[in-house]
C-alpha positions in Angstrom: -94.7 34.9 55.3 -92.4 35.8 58.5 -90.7 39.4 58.8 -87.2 40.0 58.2 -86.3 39.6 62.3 -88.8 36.4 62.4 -86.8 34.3 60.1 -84.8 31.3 61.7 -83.2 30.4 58.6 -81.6 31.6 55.2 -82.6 31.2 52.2 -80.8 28.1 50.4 -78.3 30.4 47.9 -75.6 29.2 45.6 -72.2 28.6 47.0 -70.5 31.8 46.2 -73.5 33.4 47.9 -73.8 31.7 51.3 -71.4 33.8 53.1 -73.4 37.3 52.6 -76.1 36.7 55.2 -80.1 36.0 54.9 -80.2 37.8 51.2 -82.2 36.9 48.8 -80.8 38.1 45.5 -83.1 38.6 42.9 -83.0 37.4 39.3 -83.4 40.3 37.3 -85.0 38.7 33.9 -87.6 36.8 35.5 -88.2 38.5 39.1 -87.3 35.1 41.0 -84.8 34.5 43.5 -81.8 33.0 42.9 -81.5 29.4 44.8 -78.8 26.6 45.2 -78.9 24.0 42.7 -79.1 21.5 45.2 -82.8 23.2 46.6 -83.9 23.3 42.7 -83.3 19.6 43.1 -85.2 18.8 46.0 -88.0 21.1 44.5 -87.8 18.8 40.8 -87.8 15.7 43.1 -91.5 16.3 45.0 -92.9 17.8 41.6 -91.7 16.3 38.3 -93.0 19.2 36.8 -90.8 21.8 38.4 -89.4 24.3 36.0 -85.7 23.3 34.6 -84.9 26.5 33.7 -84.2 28.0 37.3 -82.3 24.5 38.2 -80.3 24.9 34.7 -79.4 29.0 35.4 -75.3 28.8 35.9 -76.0 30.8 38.7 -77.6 28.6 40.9 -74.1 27.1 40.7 -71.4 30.0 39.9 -70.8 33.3 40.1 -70.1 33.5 36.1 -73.2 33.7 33.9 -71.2 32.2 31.0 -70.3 29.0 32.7 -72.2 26.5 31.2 -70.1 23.3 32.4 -72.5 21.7 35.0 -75.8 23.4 33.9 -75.1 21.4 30.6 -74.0 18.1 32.2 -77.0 18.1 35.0 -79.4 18.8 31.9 -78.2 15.9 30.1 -78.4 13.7 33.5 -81.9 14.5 33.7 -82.9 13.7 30.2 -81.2 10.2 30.4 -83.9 10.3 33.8 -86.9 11.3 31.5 -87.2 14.8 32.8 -87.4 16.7 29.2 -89.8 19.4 30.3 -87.1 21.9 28.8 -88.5 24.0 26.1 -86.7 23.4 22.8 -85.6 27.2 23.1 -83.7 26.5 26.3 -82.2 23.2 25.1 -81.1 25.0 22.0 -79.4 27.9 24.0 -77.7 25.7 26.5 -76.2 23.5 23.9 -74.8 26.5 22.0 -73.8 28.9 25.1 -71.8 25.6 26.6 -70.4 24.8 22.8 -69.1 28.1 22.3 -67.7 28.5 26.1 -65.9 24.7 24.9 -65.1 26.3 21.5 -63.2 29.5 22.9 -60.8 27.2 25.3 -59.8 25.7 22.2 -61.5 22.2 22.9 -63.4 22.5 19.6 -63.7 18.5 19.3 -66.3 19.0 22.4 -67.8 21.3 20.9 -68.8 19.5 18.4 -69.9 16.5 20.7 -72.1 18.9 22.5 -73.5 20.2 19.3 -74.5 17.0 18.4 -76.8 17.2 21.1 -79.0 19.7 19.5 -82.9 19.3 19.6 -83.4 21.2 16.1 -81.3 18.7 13.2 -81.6 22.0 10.3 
């Protein structure tokens, strides 16, 4: 709760955003600001039940919206770690928004893979 000219520190944001200064960039869906994945990490690691969604968001990683990769791989990480506070909604979306990003390179086989992954069997 410090002003602007009182802070000593910026705010932990992704890679592609470190170099433009103490901003906090806004996440325009859900009003929260955008954070490194590594500080969503830290935050899931002192409270188990820290939203995945925000530590999921490409964003916190990339510049591109669409680029599943890591939020996928991290996701299934932390099920394999028992963290499967994800709503079914969210699982659903990242398996299919990382499937078709897979399916549009032409690696259709790991598509499928990923697919197979899906929370709802029908």
């Amino acid at each position: 709760n410090t002003s602007e000219c009182e802070k000593y520190a910026c705010c932990p944001l992704p890679p592609y955003l470190e170099d433009s200064g103490c901003v906090i960039e806004e996440d325009d869906s859900a009003g929260r600001p955008l954070r490194d994945v590594c500080f969503h990490l830290l935050k899931l690691y002192s409270d188990r039940s820290y939203e995945l969604d925000q530590l999921l968001d490409p964003r916190s990683v990339t510049s591109d919206p669409l680029d599943f990769r890591l939020s996928w791989h991290l996701w299934e990480v932390l099920r394999a770690l028992n963290y499967c506070h994800l709503s079914q909604q969210s699982w659903g979306v990242l398996n299919t928004s990382y499937a078709a990003q897979l399916e549009s390179e032409g690696l259709w086989e790991w598509a499928v893979f990923v697919m197979l992954h899906e929370p709802d069997t029908q």
